[in-house]
RODO-2510 file (C-alpha; in nm, 4 decimals, decimal comma):
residues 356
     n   res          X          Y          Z
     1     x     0,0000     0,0000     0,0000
     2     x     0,1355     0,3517    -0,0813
     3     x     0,0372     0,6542     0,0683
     4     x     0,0760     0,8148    -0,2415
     5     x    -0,2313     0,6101    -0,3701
     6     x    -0,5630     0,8114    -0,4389
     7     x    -0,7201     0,4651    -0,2510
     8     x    -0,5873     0,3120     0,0211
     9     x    -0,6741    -0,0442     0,0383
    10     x    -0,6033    -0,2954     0,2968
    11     x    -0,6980    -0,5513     0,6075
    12     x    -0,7172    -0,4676     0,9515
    13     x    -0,8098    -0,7609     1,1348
    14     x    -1,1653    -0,8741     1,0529
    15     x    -1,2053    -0,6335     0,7807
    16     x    -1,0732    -0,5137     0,4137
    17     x    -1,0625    -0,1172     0,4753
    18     x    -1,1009     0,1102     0,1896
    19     x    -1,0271     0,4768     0,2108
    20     x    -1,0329     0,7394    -0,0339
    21     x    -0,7313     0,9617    -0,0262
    22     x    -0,7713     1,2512    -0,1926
    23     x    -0,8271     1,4806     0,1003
    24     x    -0,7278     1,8281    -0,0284
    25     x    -1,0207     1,7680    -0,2677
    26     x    -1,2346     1,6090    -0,0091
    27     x    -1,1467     1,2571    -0,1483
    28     x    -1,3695     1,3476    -0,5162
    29     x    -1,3447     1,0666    -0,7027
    30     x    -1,1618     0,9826    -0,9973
    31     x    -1,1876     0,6950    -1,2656
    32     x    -0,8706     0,5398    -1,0784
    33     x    -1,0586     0,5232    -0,7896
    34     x    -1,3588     0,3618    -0,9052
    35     x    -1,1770     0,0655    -1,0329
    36     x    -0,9840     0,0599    -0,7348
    37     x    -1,2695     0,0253    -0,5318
    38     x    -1,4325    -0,2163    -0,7195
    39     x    -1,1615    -0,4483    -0,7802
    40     x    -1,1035    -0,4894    -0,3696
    41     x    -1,4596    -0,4959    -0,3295
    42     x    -1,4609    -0,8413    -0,5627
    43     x    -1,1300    -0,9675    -0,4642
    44     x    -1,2863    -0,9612    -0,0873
    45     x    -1,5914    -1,1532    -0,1642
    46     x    -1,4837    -1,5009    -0,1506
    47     x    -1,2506    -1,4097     0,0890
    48     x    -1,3117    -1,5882     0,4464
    49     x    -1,0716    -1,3668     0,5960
    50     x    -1,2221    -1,0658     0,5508
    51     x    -1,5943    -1,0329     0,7094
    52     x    -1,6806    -0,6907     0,6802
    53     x    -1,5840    -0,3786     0,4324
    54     x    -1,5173    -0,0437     0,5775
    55     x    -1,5350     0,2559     0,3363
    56     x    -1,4200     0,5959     0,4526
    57     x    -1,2041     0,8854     0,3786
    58     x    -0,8536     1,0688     0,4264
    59     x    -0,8855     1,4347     0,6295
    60     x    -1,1297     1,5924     0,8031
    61     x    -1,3530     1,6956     0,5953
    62     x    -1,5502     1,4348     0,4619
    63     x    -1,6493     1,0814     0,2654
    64     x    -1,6344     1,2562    -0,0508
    65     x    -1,7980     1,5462    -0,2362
    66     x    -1,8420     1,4007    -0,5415
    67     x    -1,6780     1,3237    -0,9154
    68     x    -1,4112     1,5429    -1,0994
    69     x    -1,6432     1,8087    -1,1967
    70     x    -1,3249     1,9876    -1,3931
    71     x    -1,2669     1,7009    -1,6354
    72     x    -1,6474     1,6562    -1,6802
    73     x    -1,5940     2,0898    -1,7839
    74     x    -1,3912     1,9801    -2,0394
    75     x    -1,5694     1,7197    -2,1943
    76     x    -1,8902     1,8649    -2,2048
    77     x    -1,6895     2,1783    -2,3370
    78     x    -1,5962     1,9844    -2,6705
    79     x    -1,8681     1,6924    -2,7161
    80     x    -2,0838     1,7736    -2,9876
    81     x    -2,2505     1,4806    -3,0659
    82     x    -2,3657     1,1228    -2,8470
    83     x    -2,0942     0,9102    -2,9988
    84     x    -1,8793     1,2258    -2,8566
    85     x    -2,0323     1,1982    -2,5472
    86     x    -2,0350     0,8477    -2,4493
    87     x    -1,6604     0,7625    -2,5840
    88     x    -1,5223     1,0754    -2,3023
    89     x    -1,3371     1,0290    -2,0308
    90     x    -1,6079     1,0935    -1,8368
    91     x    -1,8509     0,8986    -2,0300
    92     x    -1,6179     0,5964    -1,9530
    93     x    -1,5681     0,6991    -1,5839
    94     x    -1,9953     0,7255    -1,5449
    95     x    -2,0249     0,3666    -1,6864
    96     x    -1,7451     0,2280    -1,4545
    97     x    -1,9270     0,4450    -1,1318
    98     x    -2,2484     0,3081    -1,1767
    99     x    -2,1627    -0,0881    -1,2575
   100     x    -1,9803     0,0056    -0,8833
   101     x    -2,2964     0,1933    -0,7640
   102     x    -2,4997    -0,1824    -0,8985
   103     x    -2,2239    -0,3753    -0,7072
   104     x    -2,2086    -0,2442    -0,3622
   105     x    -2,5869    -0,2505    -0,3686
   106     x    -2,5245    -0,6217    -0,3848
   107     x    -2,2248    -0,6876    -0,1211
   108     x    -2,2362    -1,0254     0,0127
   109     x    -2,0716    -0,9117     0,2968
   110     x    -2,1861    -0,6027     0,5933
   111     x    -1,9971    -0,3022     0,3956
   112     x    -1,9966    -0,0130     0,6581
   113     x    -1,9977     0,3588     0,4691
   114     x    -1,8676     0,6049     0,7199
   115     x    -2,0670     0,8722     0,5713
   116     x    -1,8743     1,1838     0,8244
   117     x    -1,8661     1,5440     0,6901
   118     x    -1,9294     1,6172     0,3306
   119     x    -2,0887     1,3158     0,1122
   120     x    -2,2141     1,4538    -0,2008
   121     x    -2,3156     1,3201    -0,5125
   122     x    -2,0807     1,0890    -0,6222
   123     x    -1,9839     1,0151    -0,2947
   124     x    -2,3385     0,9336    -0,2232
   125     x    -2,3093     0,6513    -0,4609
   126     x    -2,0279     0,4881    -0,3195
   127     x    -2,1935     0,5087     0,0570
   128     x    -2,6013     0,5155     0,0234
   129     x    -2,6819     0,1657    -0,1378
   130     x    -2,4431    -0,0233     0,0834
   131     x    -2,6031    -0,2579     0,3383
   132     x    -2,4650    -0,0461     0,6629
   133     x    -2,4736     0,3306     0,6517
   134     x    -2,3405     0,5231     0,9666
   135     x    -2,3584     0,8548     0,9902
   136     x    -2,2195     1,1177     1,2231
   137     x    -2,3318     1,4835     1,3394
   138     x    -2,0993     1,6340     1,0926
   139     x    -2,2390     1,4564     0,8168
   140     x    -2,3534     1,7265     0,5303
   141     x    -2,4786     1,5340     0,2293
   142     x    -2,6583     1,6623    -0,0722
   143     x    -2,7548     1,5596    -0,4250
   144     x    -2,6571     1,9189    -0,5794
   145     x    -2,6580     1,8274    -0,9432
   146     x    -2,9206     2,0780    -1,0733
   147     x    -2,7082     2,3966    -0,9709
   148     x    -2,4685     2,2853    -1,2227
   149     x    -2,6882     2,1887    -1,5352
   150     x    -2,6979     1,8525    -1,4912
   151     x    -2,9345     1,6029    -1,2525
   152     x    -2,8797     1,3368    -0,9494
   153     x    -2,7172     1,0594    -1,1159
   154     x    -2,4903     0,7513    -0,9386
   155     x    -2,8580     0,5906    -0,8232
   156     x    -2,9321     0,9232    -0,6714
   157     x    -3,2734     0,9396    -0,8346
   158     x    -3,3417     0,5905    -0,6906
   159     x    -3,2635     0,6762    -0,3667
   160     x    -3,4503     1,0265    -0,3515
   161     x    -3,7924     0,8693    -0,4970
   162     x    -3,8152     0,6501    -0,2417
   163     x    -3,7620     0,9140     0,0329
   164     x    -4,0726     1,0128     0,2279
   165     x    -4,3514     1,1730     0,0581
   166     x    -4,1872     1,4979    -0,1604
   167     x    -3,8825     1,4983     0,0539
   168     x    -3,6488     1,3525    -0,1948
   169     x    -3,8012     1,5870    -0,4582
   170     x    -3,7394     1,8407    -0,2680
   171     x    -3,4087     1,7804    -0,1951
   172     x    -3,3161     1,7282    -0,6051
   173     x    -3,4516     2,0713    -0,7087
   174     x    -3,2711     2,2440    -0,4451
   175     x    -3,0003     2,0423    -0,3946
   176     x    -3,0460     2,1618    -0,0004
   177     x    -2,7689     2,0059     0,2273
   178     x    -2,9127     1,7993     0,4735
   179     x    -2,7910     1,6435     0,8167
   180     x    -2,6606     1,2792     0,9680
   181     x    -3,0482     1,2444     1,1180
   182     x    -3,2323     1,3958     0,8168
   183     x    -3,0413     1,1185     0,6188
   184     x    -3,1380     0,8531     0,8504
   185     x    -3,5102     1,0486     0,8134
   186     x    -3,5696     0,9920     0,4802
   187     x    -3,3820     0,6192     0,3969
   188     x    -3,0364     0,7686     0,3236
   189     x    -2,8532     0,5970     0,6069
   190     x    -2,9067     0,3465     0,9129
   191     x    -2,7014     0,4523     1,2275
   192     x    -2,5920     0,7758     1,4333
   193     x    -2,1955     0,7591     1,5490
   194     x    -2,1060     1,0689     1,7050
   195     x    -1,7678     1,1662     1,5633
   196     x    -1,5996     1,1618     1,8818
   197     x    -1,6402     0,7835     1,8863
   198     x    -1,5036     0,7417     1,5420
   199     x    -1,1712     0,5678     1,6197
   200     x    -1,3398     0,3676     1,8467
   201     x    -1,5883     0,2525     1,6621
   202     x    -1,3117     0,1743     1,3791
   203     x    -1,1288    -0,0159     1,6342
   204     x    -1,3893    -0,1842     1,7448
   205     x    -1,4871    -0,3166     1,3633
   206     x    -1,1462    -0,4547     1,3234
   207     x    -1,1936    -0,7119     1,6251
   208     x    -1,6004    -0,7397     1,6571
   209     x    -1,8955    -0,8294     1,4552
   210     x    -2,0557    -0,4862     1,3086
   211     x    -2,3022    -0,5309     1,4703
   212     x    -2,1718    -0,5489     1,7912
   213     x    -1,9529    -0,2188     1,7122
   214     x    -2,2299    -0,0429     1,6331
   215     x    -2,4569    -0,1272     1,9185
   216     x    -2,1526    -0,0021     2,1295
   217     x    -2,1020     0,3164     2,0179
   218     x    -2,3933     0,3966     1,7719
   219     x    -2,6611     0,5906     1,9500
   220     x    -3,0384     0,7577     1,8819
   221     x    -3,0061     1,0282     1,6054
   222     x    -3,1505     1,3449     1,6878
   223     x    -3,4891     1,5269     1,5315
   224     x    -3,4632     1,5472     1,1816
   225     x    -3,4981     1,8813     1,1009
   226     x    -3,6155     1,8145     0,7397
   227     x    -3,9360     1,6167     0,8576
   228     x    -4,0939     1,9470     1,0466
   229     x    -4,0738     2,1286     0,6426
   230     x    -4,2461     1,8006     0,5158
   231     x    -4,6345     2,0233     0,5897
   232     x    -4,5250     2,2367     0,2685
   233     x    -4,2920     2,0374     0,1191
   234     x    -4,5352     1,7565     0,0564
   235     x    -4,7727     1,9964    -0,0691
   236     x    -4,5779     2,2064    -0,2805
   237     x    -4,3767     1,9395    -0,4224
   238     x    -4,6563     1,6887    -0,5025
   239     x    -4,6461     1,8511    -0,8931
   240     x    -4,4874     1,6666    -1,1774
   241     x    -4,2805     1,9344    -1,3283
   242     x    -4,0893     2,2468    -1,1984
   243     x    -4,3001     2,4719    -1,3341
   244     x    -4,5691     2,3307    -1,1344
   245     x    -4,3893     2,2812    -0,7999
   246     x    -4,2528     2,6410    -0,8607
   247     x    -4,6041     2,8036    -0,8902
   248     x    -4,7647     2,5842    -0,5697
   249     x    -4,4940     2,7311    -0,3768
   250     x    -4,5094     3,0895    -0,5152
   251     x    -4,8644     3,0691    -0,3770
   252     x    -4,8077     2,8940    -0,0346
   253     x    -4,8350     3,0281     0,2645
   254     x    -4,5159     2,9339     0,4240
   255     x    -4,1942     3,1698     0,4043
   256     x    -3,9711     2,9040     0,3500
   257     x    -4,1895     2,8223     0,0507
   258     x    -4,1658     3,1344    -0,1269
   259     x    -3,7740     3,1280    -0,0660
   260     x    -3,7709     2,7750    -0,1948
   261     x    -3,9074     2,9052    -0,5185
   262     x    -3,6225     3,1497    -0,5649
   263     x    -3,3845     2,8505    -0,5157
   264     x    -3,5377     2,6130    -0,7700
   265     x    -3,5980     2,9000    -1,0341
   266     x    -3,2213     3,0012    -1,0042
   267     x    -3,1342     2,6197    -1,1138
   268     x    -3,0785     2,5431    -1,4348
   269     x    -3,4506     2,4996    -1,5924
   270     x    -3,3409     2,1951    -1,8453
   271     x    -3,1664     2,0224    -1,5030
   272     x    -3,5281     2,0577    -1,3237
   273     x    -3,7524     1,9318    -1,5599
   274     x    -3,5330     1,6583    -1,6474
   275     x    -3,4776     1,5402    -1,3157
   276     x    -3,8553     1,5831    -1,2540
   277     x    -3,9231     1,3193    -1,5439
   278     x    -3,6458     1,0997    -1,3741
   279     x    -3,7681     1,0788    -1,0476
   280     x    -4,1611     1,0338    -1,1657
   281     x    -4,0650     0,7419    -1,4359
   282     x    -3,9577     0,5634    -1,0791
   283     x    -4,2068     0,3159    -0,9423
   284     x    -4,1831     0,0509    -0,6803
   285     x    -4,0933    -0,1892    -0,8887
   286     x    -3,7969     0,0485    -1,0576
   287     x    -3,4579    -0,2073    -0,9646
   288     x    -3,1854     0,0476    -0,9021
   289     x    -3,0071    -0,0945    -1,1515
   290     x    -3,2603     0,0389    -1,4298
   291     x    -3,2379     0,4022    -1,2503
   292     x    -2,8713     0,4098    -1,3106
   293     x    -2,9468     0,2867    -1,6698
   294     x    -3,1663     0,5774    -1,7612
   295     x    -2,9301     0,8013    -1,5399
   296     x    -2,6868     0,6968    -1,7616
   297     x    -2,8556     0,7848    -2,0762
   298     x    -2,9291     1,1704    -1,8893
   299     x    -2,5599     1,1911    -1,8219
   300     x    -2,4821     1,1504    -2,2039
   301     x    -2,6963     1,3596    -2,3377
   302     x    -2,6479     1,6075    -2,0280
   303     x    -2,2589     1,6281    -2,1883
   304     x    -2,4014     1,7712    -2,5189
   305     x    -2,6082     2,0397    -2,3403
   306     x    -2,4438     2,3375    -2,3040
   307     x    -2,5732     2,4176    -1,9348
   308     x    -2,3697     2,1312    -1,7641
   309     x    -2,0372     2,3377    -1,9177
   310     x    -2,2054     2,6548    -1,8245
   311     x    -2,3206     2,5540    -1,4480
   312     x    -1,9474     2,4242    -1,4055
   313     x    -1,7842     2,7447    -1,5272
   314     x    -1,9813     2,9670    -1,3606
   315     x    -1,9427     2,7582    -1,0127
   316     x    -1,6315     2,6210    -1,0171
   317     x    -1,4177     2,7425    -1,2536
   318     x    -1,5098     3,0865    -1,2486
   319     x    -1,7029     3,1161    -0,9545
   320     x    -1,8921     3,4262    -1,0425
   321     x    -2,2336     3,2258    -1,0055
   322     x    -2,4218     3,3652    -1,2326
   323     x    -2,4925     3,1074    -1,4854
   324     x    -2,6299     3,1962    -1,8218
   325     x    -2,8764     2,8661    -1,8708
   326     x    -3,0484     2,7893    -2,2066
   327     x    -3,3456     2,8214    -2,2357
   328     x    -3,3283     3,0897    -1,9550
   329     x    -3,6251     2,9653    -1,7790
   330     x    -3,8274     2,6920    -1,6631
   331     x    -4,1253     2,7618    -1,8980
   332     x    -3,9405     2,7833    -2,1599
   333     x    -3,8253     2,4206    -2,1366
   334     x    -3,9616     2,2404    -2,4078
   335     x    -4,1380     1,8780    -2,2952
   336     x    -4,0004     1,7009    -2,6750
   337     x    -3,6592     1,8340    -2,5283
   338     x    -3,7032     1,6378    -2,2672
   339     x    -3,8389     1,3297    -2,3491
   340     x    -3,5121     1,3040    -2,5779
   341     x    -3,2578     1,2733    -2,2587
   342     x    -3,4128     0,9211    -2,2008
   343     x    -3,3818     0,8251    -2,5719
   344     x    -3,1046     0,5227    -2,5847
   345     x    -2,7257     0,6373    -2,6543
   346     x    -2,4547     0,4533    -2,8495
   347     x    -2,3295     0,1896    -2,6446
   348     x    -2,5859     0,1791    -2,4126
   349     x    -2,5165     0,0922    -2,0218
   350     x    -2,6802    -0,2224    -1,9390
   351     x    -2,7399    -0,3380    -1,5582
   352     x    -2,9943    -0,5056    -1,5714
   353     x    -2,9364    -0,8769    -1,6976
   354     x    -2,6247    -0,8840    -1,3876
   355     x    -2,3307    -0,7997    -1,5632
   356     x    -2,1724    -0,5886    -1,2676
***
């Protein structure tokens, strides 16, 4: 193991421990580390030695926020077309993400995600379908696709439609940063470890049964602040396209609503009603595999778009936040427009016949 490695990877007594290493970017992950993570994830299945996986990450602070946003700038900069798209870098790093997304969901083993601090988007992925989710009072975790013209991807829209009533729609519009206990509220995560006990906990794993570890230092979360918004959230979010959501809470009586409104229209328009269609097309019978198939066709045609190049410039690269989206606003989003992110793309991703 080096310590120059982007993913650490290695045993410590009962368990294989993977940790992402990229701490002066808060661990974001790269295509390196995907396959990395994948390939000790497999090698540690039919291992008797190891009984448990242990995911966290280097620094302090947090899992991970997410992909390379900066080489996704430059490949939606210059693809033109959807053979562009999917034959990217990035195209090739979203296939390899979500076959990983599909394979911790299926862990034959307890795989622990120490979800402390910042766990956004892609970071989500590699932490929120695993079979043990712990989270801590620093956790802040988010799905904040939409302020960059694009939409929750890495299962994201799998995991938010299954949230409580319009919580998870909610929480894709506005990509609003949410809590250890509001992500135990709405499905996101299992246990509360206060941070203090962290090492302990660790230590604990590498000697006990999880779940012996965690009933010894995991403890009550606290009230989820998200569930006392649910009254108008529910409400105002019950609409099956921005437009609509954006006019129920224009006309609600809440505060919060009407400053929720500002914060979905300043999104990018395309990113809402796109994500809208995503998260509707899910039903209870929707595998998560087949969510990250169609959130694999969005990404594609996301890369042709130019508001995904735009929301990253004016964000990150930039930083002046003031995004110039097109079309400019949400009804001006044309439904045909769409309807054609969900249309198949060269070299489709395919999930769901196993072959993760």
């Amino acid at each position: 193991m080096s310590d120059e490695s982007s993913v650490l990877v290695r045993t410590e007594g009962r368990i294989g421990r993977i940790t992402l290493n990229r701490p002066k970017a808060i661990n974001a992950l790269t295509h390196e580390m995907v396959t990395a993570i994948h390939a000790a994830l497999q090698a540690w299945a039919d291992d008797d030695a190891v009984e448990a996986v242990l995911l966290d990450g280097a620094g302090e602070r947090g899992l991970c926020a997410g992909g390379d946003i900066v080489a996704i700038h430059r490949d939606a900069s210059a693809a033109t077309t959807l053979d562009d798209a999917v034959n990217t870098p990035s195209g090739h790093f979203w296939r390899d993400e979500y076959i990983l997304n599909a394979y911790i969901s299926h862990c034959p083993k307890p795989y622990v995600a120490l979800m402390d601090g910042i766990v956004m988007g892609g970071g989500v992925g590699v932490s929120a379908h695993a079979n043990t989710r712990i989270v801590t009072d620093r956790t802040r975790m988010a799905m904040p696709e939409v302020g960059i013209g694009f939409s929750p991807d890495v299962g994201g829209t799998y995991l938010l439609a299954r949230a409580p009533g319009e919580l998870g729609t909610y929480l894709a519009l506005t990509a609003a940063q949410i809590g250890g206990a509001d992500a135990i509220a709405i499905g996101f995560a299992d246990h509360f470890l206060p941070s203090e006990s962290i090492e302990k906990f660790v230590s604990a794993l590498t000697s006990k049964p999880v779940d012996d570890a965690i009933a010894g230092f995991c403890v009550a979360p606290p009230e989820s602040d998200l569930l006392t918004k649910r009254h108008w959230i529910d409400d105002a979010f019950a609409a099956d396209t921005g437009v609509g959501i954006v006019e129920r809470l224009r006309g609600h009586d809440e505060t919060d609503a009407h400053d929720t409104a500002n914060v979905v229209g300043a999104k990018s328009p395309t990113s809402v009603e796109v994500t809208m269609r995503s998260l509707r097309q899910i039903s209870a019978d929707t595998t998560l595999e087949e969510a990250l198939e169609s959130e694999f066709r969005v990404s594609i045609h996301f890369l042709t778009h130019p508001d995904l190049a735009e929301g990253i410039r004016a964000q990150v690269i930039d930083k002046d936040r003031s995004p110039k989206w097109s079309p400019r606003g949400l009804t001006e989003v044309d439904p045909a427009v769409v309807a054609d992110f969900f249309a198949p793309v060269p070299n489709d991703l395919v999930l769901t016949n196993g072959a993760f």
